[in-house]
C-alpha positions in Angstrom: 38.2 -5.2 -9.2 38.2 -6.1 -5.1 36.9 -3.7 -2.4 39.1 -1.4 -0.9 38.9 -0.2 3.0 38.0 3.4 2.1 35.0 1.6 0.3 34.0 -0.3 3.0 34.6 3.1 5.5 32.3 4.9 3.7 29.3 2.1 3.8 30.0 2.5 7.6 29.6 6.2 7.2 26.1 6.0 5.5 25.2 2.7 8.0 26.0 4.8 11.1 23.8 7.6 10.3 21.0 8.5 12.5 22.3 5.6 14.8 25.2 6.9 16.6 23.5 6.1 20.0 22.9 2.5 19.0 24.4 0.2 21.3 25.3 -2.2 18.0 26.9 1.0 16.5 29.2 2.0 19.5 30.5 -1.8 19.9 31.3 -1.6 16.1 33.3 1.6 16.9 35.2 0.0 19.9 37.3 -1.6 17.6 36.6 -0.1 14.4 40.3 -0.4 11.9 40.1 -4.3 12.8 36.1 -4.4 12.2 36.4 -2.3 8.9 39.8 -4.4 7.8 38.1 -8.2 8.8 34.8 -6.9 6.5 36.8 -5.8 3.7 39.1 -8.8 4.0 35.9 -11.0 4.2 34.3 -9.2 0.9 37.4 -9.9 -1.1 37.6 -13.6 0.1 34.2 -14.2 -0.8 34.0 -15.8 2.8 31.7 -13.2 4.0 28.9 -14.7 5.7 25.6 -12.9 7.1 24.6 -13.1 10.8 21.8 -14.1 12.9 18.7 -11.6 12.3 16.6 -9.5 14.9 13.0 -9.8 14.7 10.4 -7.9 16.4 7.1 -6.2 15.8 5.8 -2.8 15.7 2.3 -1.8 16.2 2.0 1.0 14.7 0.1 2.0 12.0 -0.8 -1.7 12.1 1.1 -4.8 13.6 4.3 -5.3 11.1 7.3 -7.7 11.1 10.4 -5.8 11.2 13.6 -7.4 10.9 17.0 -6.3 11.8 20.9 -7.1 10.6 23.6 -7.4 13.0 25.2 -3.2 12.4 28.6 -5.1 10.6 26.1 -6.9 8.5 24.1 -3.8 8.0 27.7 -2.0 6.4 28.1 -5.2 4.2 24.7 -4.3 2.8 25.7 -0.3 2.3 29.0 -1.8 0.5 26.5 -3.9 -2.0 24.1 -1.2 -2.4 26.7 1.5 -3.2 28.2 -1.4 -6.0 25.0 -1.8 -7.4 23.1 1.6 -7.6 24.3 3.3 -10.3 24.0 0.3 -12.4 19.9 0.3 -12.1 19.2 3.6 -11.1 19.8 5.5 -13.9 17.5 3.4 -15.8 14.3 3.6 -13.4 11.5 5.5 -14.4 11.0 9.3 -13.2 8.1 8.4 -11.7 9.1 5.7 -9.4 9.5 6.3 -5.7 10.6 5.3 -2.3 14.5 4.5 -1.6 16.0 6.6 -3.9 18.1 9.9 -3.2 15.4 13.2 -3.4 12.6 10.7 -4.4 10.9 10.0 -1.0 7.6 10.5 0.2 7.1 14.4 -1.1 8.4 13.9 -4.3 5.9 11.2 -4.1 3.0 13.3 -3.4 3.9 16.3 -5.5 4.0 14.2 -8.6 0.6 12.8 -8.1 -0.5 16.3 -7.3 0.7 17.7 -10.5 -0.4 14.3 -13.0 -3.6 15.1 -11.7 -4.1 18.7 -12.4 -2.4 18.0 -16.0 -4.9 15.4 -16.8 -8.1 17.5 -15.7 -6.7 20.2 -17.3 -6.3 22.1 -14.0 -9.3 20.3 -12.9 -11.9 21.3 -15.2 -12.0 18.1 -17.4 -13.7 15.0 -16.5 -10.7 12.0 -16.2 -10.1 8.6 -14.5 -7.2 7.0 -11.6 -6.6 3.6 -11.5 -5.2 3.0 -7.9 -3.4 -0.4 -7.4 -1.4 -2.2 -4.4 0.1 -5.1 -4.5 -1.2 -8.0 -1.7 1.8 -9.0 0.5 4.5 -7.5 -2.0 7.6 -8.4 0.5 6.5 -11.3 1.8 5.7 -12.7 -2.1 8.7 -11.6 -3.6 11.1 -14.7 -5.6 14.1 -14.0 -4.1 16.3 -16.1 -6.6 14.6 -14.1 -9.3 15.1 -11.2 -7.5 18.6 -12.4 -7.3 19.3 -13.3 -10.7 17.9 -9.5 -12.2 20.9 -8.5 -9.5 23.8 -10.5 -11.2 23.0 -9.8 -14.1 24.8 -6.8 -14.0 27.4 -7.9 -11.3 30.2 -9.7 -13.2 32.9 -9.0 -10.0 33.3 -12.2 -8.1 32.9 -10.9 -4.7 29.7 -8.9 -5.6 27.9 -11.9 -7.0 28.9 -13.7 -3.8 27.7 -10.8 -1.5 24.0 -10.9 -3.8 23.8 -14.6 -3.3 24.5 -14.1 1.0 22.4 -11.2 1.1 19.3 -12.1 -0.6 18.9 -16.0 -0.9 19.5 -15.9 3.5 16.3 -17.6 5.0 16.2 -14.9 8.0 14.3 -16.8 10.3 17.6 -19.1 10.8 19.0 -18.7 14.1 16.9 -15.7 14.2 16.0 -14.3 18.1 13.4 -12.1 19.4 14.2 -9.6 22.1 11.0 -8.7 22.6 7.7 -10.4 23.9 7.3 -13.0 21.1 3.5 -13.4 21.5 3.4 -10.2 19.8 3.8 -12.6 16.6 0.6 -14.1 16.9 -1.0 -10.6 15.6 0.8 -10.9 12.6 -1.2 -13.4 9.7 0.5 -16.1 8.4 0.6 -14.6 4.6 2.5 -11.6 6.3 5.2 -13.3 8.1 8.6 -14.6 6.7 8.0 -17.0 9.7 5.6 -19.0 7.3 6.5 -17.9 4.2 7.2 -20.8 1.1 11.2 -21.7 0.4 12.5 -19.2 -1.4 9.8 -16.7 -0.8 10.0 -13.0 0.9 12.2 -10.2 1.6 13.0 -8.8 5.3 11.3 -5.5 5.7 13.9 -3.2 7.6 17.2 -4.4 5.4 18.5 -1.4 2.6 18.9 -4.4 0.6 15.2 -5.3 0.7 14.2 -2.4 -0.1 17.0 -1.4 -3.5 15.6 -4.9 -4.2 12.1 -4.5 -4.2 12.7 -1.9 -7.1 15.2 -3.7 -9.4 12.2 -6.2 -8.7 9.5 -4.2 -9.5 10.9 -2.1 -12.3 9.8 -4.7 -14.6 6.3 -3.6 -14.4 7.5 0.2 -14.7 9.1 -0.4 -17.8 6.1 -2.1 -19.0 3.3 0.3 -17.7 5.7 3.2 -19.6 6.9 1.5 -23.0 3.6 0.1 -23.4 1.7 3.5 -22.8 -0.9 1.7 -20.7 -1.9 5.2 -18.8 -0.8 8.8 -19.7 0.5 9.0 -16.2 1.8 6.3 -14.3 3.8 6.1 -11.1 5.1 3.8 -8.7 5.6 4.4 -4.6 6.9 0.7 -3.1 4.0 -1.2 -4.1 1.3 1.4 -4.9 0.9 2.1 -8.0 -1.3 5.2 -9.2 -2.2 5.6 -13.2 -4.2 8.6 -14.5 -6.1 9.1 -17.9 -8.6 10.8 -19.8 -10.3 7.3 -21.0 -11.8 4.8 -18.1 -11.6 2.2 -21.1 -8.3 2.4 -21.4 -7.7 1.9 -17.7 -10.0 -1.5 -17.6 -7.0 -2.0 -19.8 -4.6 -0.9 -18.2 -5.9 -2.7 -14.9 -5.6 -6.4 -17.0 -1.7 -6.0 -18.8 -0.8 -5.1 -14.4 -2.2 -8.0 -13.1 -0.8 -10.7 -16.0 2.5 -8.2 -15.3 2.2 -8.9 -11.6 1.3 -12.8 -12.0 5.2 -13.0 -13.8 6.8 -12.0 -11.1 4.4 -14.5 -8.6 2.7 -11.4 -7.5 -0.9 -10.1 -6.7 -3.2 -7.0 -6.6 -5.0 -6.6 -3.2 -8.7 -6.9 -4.4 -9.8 -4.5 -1.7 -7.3 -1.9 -2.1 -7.2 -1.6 -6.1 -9.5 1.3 -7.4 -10.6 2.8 -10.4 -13.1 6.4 -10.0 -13.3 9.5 -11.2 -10.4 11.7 -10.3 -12.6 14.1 -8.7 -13.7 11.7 -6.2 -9.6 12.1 -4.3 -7.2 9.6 -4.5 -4.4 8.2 -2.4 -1.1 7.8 -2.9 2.4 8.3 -0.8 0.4 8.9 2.5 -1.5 12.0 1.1 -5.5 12.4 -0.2 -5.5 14.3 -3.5 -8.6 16.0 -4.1 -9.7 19.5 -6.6 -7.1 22.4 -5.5 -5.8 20.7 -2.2 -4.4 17.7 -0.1 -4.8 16.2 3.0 -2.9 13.8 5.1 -3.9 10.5 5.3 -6.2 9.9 8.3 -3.9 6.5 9.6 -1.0 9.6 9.4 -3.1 11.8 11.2 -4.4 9.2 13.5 -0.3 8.1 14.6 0.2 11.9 14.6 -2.2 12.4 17.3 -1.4 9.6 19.2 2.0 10.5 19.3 1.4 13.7 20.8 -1.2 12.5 23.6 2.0 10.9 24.5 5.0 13.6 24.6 5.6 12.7 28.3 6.8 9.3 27.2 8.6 10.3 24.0 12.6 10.9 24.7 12.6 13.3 21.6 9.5 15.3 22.3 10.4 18.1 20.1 11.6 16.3 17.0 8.3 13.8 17.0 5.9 17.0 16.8 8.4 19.2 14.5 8.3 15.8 12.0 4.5 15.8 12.1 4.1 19.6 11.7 6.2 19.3 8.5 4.2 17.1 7.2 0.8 18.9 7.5 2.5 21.5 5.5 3.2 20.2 2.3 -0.8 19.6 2.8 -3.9 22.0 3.6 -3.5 21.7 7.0 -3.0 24.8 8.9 -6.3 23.5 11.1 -4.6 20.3 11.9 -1.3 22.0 12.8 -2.6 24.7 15.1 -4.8 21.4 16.7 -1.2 19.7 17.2 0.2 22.6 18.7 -2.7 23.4 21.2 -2.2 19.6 22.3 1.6 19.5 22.8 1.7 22.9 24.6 1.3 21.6 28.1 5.0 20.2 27.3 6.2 22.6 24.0 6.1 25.4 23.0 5.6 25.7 19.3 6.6 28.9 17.2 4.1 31.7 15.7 4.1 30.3 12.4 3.6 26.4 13.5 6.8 24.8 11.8 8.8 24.1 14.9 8.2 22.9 18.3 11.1 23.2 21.2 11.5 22.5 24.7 10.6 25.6 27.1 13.6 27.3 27.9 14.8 26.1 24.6 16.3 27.9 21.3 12.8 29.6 19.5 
């Protein structure tokens, strides 16, 4: 089996959404039959080779290291992906989140919503959430094990080859920084791939980190489910939330994760890992749970607001605030909307039933 050209034109497709003003994009396009025809050629030849990375930093919620492909290497990594999906997916756990199709951040939420209202018995029993996050879960991650749970079920030549370029690349080769890189000095050593051991750490930014991270990580679904450590457990990048009548069994619960998580060469966060009453809320997939309603998390509302104090610098004004507006209603937050709305209408206006915001003079 090789890769044919309508394969690798439909990993363009998918790569180019949402980024058809990217300068890297357009210069793809220029020439796109040749481009398309050298990257399938390339595949097939097992010559394929990744590119320098991008690095840069973003400061918001908190400072991150965010690294980009070149956009060719970025459709390599869509033609990989696609390959390998339906291979793992299908096996994953219901109740695991985050880079999967219809499993983002709501279907996130609503689940946690709904394990926690079927353990209280529509909160009128007394029961126990174990919150967990893993310390430095990208930056930790074995890439050749990572790599090896990856061919395992790749036996085509030029998919093992693409696996091997992909994941075992130390990114900081060659890498550049467009940016001002005394930005990097805000990001600690244990968080940066610029320090991180041989071997060690997955770019945040690449599709491939992040289908990885869950072929990675499934492990420890598969055991938190066949060995019934919780009656509810689920899984959003590297949060994990379990839920259950008995705080015993939890204390559990909390030991079979971390000798899991040890396996792997992985570590709970000491100050982020949890176990309370379930009536005391909960966080998980950027929403509060609490009895018979939901809140946004406050760093959500927090970027929210400053997003908004800033509409005069923002080139899509009325997408930002429509984004933000959505959110607050999957949650009890008419308050918060109407608060948003009164802020952006010196530059909006936003409709009577606080969904959408548009430019005056604009469609309603």
């Amino acid at each position: 089996m090789t890769v044919a050209t309508d394969d690798t034109y439909a990993a363009y497709l998918a790569c180019r959404k949402g980024k058809r003003s990217a300068v890297s994009c357009i210069e793809f396009e220029t020439d796109l039959v040749a481009n398309l025809a050298r990257l399938t050629r390339q595949i097939n030849d097992r010559t394929w080779q990744p590119q320098s990375h991008m690095c840069f930093v973003v400061l918001n919620p908190k400072p991150r290291e965010i690294w980009a492909s070149p956009f060719a290497d970025r459709v390599v990594h869509h033609v990989a992906y696609q390959a390998l999906r339906h291979r793992f997916e299908p096996q994953w756990i219901a109740s695991t989140f985050a880079c999967i199709p219809k499993r983002g951040t709501g279907a996130a939420c609503k689940w946690a919503e709904d394990a926690a209202r079927k353990i209280t018995a529509g909160w009128t029993r007394p029961a126990w959430v174990l919150q967990a996050d893993i310390a430095n879960c990208f930056p930790s991650i074995d890439r050749h094990m990572m790599a090896d749970m990856l061919l395992e079920r790749s036996p085509e030549p030029w998919l093992r080859h693409l696996i091997s370029e992909v994941v075992n690349v130390d990114v900081t080769d060659g890498a550049h920084f467009p940016g001002d890189p005394t930005l990097l000095d805000m990001i600690p050593p244990h968080k940066s791939l610029w320090h991180a051991p041989p071997g060690k750490g997955l770019p945040i930014g690449n599709l491939t980190s992040q289908f990885g991270a869950n072929v990675y990580l499934d492990r420890i679904d598969q055991a938190a489910v066949r060995g019934r450590w919780a009656r509810h457990y689920g899984r959003y990048v590297d949060d994990m939330l379990m839920l259950d009548e008995s705080r015993d069994r939890l204390e559990v619960a909390l030991h079979h994760l971390t000798e899991a998580l040890n396996g792997l060469g992985l570590q709970l966060h000491p100050d982020k890992t949890h176990l309370k009453p379930v009536t005391a809320g909960f966080d998980f997939a950027g929403r509060f749970v609490l009895p018979h309603r939901s809140y946004l998390r406050r760093a959500t509302v927090r970027r929210a607001a400053n997003a908004i104090n800033k509409l005069d610098n923002n080139d899509h004004p009325a997408e930002t605030v429509t984004s933000y507006l959505a959110l607050a209603r999957q949650v009890n937050g008419y308050t918060l909307r109407s608060s948003w709305a009164q802020r952006a209408a010196p530059t909006l206006k936003v409709d009577p039933n606080l969904t959408t915001a548009s430019l005056p003079g604009g469609p309603p």
